[in-house]
C-alpha positions as CSV (number, residue, x, y, z in Angstrom):
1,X,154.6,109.3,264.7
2,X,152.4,112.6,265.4
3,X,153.4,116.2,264.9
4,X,151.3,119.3,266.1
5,X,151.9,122.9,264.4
6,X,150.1,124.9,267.1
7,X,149.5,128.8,265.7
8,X,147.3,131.9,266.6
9,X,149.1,133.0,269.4
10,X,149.9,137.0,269.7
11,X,150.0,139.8,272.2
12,X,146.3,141.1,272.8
13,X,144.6,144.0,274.9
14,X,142.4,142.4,277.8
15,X,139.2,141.8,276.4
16,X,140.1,141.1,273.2
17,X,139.7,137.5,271.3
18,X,142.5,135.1,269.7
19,X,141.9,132.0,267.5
20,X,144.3,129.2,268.1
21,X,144.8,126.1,265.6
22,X,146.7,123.1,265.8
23,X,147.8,121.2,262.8
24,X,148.0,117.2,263.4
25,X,149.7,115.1,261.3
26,X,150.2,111.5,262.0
27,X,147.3,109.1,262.5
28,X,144.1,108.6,262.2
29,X,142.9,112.3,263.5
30,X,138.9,112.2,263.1
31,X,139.6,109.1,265.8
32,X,141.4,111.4,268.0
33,X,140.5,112.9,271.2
34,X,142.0,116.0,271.1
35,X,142.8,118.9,274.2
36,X,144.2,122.4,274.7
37,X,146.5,123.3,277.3
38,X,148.7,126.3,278.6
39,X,151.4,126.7,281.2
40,X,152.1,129.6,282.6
41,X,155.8,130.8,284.0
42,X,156.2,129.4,287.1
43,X,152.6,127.1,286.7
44,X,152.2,123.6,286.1
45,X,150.4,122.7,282.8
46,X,147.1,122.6,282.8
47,X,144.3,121.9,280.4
48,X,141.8,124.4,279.0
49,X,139.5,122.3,277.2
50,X,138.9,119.3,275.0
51,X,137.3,117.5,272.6
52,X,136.0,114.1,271.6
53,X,136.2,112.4,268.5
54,X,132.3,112.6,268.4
55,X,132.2,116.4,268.7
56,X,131.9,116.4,272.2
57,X,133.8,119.2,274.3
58,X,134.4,120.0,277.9
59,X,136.0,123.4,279.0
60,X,137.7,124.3,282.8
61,X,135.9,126.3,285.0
62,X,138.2,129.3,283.8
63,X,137.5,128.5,280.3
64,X,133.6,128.1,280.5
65,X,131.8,131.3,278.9
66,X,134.7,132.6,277.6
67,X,136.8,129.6,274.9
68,X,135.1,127.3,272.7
69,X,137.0,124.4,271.0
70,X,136.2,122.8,267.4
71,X,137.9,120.3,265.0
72,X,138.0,120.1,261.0
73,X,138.7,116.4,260.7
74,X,138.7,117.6,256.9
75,X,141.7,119.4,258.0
76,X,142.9,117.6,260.5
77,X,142.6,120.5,262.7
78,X,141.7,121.5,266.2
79,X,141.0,125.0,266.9
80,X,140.2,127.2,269.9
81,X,138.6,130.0,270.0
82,X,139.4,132.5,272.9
83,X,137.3,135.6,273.5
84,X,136.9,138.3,276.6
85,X,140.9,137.3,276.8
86,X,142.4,137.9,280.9
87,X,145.9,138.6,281.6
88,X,145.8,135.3,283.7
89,X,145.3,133.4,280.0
90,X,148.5,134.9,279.4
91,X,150.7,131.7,279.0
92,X,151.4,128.7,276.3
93,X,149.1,126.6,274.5
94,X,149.7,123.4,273.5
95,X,147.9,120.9,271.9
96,X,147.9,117.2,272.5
97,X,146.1,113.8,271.5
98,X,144.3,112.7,274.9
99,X,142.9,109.5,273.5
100,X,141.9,107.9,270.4
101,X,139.0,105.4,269.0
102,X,141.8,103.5,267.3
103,X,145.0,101.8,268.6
104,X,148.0,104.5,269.5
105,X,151.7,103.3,269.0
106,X,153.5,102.9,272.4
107,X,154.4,106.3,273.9
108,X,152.1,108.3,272.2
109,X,151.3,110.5,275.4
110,X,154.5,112.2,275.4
111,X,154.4,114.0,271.9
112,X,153.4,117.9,272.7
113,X,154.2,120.4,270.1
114,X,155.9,123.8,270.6
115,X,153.1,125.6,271.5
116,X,151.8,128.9,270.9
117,X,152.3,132.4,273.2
118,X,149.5,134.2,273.9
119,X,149.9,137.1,276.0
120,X,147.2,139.6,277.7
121,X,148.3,142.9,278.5
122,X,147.1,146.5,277.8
């Protein structure tokens, strides 16, 4: 019903700035809320930020200063932008559809994509 292509991900020096996307296809994706979120080895999955179908976005504590999130409902895109980069963002990022302004088709919380590696490390 709903794919997500996440890229972006890479090896980068601590302090240094990656730019993920995630491709959605499926849907009705300017309706979509939309999140980020990484797990680390060993961590549960947690989420990084998100955004609304309106444009509105909420970051994590962790996140706040650093990431910024954005869509391209044109492209039916959702990126996020990661700067002053920690080895503790070191992990995978996943996106996923959190909610939507239209009706989802029955089990449509449990599509993740493959994620993207991003790893901080001098």
């Amino acid at each position: 019903q709903v794919q997500f292509v996440e890229s972006g991900g890479g090896l980068v020096q601590p302090g240094g700035s990656l730019r993920l996307s995630c491709a959605v296809s499926g849907g009705i994706f300017s309706g979509y809320h939309m999140g980020w979120y990484r797990q680390a080895p060993g961590n549960q999955r947690e989420r990084v930020a998100s955004i609304a179908s309106s444009g509105t976005t909420n970051l994590s504590n962790s996140a706040k200063g650093r990431f910024s999130i954005s869509r391209d409902n044109a492209k039916n895109t959702v990126y996020l932008q990661m700067n002053s980069l920690k080895p503790e963002d070191t992990a995978v990022y996943y996106c996923k559809i959190e909610d939507s302004d239209y009706p989802l088709w029955p089990g449509w919380d449990v599509y993740w994509g493959q994620g993207t590696q991003v790893t901080v490390s001098s």
